[in-house]
KOLTI-25215 format. One line per 10 residues: number of its first residue (from 1); their letters; for each residue z, x, y of C-alpha. Coordinates in Angstrom, 1 decimal. Example, Ala and Ser with C-alpha at 12.3 -4.5 7.8 and 13.67 -1.06 7.14 Angstrom:
2
1	as	7.8:12.3:-4.5 ~ 7.1:13.7:-1.1
//
This chain:
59
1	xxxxxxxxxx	106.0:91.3:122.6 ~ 109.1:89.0:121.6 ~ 111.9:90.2:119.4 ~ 111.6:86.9:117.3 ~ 110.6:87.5:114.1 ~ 106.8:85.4:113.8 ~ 104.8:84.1:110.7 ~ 102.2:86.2:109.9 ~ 99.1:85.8:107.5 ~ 96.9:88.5:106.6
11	xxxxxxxxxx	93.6:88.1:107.6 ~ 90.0:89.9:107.1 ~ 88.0:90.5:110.2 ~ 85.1:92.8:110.4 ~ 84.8:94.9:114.3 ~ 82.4:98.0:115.1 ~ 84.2:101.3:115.4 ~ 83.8:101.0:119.1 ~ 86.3:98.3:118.8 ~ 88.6:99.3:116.6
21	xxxxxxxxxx	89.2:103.1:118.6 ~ 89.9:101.0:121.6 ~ 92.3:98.9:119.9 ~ 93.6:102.4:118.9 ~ 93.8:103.5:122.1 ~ 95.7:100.9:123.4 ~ 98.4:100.1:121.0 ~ 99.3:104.1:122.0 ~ 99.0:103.6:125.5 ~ 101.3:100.2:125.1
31	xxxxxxxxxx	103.4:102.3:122.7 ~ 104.1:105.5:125.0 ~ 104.4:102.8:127.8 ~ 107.2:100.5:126.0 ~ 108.9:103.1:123.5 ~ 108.5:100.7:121.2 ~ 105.5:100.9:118.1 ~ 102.6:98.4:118.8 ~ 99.9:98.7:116.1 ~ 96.2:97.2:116.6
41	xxxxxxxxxx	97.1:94.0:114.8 ~ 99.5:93.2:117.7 ~ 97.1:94.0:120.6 ~ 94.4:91.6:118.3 ~ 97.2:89.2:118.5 ~ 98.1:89.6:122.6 ~ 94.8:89.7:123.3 ~ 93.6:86.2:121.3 ~ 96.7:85.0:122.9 ~ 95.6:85.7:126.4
51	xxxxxxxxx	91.8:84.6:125.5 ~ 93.6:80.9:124.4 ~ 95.7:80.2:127.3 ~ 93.0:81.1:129.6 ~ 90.9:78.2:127.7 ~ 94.1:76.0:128.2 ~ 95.7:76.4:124.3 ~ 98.7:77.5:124.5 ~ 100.0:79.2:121.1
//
């Protein structure tokens, strides 16, 4: 992730448990693998960022 500072707005989204222990999962996988904390809000954000410049919007 980038050190700049970003604009966030709270949001409501509603996921199955699967999904949300994944997202678990990975933001401790990225966060032993960087040393730096990630949370599951940022791997919802890299991932919808990866999902739009794959369909050409680039955020």
């Amino acid at each position: 992730m980038s050190d700049e500072k970003e604009k966030l707005i709270r949001s409501t989204i509603y996921l199955e448990e699967e999904v949300l222990e994944a997202l678990k999962e990975v933001a401790e996988e990225y966060s032993k693998e960087t040393g730096q904390k990630w949370s599951k809000g940022a791997v919802i954000r890299v991932a919808l960022s990866e999902f739009f410049s794959r369909r050409g919007k680039i955020l």
